[in-house]
C-alpha positions as CSV (number, residue, x, y, z in Angstrom):
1,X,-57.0,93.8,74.1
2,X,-56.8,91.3,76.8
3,X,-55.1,91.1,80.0
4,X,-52.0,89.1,78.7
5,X,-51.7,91.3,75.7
6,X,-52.2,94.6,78.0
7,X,-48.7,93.1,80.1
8,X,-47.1,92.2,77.5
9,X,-47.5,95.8,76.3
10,X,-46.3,97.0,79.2
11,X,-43.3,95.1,79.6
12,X,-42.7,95.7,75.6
13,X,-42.0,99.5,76.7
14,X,-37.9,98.2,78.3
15,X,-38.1,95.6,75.8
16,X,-38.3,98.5,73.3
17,X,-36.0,100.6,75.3
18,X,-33.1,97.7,74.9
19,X,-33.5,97.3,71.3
20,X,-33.2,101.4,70.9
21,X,-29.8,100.8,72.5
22,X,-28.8,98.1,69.8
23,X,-29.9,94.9,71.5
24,X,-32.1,93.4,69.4
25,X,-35.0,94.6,67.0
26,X,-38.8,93.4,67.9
27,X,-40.3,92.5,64.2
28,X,-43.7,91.9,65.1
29,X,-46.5,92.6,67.6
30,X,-49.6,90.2,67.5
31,X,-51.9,91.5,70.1
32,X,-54.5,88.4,69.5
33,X,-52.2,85.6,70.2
34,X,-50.4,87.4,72.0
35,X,-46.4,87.4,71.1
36,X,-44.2,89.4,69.6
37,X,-41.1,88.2,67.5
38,X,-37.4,89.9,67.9
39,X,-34.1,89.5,66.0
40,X,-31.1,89.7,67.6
41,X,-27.2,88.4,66.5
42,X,-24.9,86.7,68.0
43,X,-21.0,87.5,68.1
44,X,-19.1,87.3,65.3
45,X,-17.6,83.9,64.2
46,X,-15.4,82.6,61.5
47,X,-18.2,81.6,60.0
48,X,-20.4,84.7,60.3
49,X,-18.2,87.4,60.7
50,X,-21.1,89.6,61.1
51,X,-22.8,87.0,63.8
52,X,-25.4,85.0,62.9
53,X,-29.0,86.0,62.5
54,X,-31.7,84.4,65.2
55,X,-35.7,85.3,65.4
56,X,-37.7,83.9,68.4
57,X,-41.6,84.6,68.7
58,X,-42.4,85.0,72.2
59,X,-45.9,83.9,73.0
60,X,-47.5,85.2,76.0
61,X,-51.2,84.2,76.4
62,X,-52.0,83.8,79.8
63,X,-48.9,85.7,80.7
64,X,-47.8,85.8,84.1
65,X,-50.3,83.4,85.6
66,X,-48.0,81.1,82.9
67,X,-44.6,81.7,81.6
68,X,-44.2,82.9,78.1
69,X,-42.8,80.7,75.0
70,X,-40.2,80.9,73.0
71,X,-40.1,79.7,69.8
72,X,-36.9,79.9,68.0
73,X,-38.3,80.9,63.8
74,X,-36.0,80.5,60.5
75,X,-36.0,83.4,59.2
76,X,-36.3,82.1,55.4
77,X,-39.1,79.7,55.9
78,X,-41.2,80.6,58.8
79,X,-40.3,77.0,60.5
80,X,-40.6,76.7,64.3
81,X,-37.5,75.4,66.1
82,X,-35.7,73.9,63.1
83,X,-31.9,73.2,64.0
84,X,-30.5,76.1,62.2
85,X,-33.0,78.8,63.5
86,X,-31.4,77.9,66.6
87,X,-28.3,78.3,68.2
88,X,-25.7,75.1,69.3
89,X,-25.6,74.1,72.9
90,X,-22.6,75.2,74.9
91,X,-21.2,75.5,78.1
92,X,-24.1,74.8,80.2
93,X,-27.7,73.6,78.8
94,X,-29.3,77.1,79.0
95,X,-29.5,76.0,75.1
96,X,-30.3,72.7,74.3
97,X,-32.6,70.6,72.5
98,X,-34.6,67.5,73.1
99,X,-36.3,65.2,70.8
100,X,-34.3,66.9,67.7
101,X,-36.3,69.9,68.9
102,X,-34.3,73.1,69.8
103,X,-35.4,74.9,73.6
104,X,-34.7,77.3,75.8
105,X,-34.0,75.5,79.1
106,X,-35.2,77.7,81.8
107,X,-38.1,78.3,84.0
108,X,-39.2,81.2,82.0
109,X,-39.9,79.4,79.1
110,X,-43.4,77.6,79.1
111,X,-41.9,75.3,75.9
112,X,-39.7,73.8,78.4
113,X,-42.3,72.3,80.9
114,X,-44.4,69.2,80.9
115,X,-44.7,65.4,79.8
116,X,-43.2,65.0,76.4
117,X,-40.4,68.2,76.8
118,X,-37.3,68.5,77.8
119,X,-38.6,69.0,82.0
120,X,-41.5,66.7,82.0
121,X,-40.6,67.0,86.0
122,X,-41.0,70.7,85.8
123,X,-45.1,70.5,86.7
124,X,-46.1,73.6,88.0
125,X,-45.9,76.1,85.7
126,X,-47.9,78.4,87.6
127,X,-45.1,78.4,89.9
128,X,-42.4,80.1,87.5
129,X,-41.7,83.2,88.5
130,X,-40.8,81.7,92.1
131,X,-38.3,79.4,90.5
132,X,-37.1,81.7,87.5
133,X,-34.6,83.9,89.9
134,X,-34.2,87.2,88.6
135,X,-35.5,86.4,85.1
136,X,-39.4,87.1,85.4
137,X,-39.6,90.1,82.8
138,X,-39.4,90.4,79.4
139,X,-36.7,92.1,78.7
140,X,-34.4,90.4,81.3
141,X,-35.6,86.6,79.8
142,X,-34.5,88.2,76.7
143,X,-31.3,90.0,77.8
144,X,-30.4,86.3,79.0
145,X,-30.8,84.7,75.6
146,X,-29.0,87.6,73.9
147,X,-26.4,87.2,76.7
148,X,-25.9,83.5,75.7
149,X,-25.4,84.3,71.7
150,X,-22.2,86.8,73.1
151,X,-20.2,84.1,75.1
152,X,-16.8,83.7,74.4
153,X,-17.9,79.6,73.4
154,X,-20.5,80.8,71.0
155,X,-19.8,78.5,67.9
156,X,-22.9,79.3,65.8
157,X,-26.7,77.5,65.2
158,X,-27.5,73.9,65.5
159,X,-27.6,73.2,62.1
160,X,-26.5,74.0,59.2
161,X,-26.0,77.3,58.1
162,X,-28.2,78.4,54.8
């Protein structure tokens, strides 16, 4: 096991800890990429009176020199960052997409840096955890996203429901 797998394993051990209290569940552990994937729901809606359904793999070679990404996955065919793996942007753009691609719009997430994404002014990388705040673990980057799928304005995924 490598170094970024070794962290990540550490930092797995709250991330488990979360999803014992009914956070989220962590599907799978790769320990040669290495990620891990993790479902979690989002409030109930209308729609989805038992909330809807969302699986992100979180890849974290070269983890902490580099954020982690996150990659929202439909849970029927595998697809990375389709529209209705993800959820809908609202309120502020912690959830948004560019290019018809769905991201996580925070310093934590490594999908969200460089030319061609959605903070192609976003250069250093390296520099993340000085610029993430108080989201520079696991478990709080996740806590954030699960945080965003229980808002009050939560109105479902991007696309259409399956």
């Amino acid at each position: 096991m490598g170094p970024s797998a070794a962290t990540m394993h550490l930092e797995l051990e709250a991330v488990r800890a979360a999803e014992r209290d009914g956070w989220w569940i962590v599907t799978e552990v790769d320990d040669f990429t290495p990620s891990f994937s993790v479902d979690m729901r989002s409030r109930p809606t209308r729609a989805a009176p038992e909330g809807d359904l969302y699986r992100l793999r979180v890849t974290c070679d070269s983890y902490r020199a580099l954020p982690p990404a996150f990659d929202y996955v439909d849970i029927e065919t595998g697809a990375l960052n389709s529209k209705r793996s993800a959820p809908a942007k609202f309120g502020d753009s912690f959830i948004n997409e560019h290019g018809g691609v769905p991201v996580i719009c925070h310093q934590f997430n490594r999908n969200a840096y460089g030319q061609g994404r959605i903070h192609g002014d976003w250069a250093n990388t390296g520099d993340w955890e000085r610029t993430a705040g108080n989201l520079t673990c696991l478990v709080a980057m996740l806590s954030a996203i699960r945080g965003r799928l229980l808002l009050e304005g939560y109105v479902g995924p991007m696309g259409p429901r399956s």
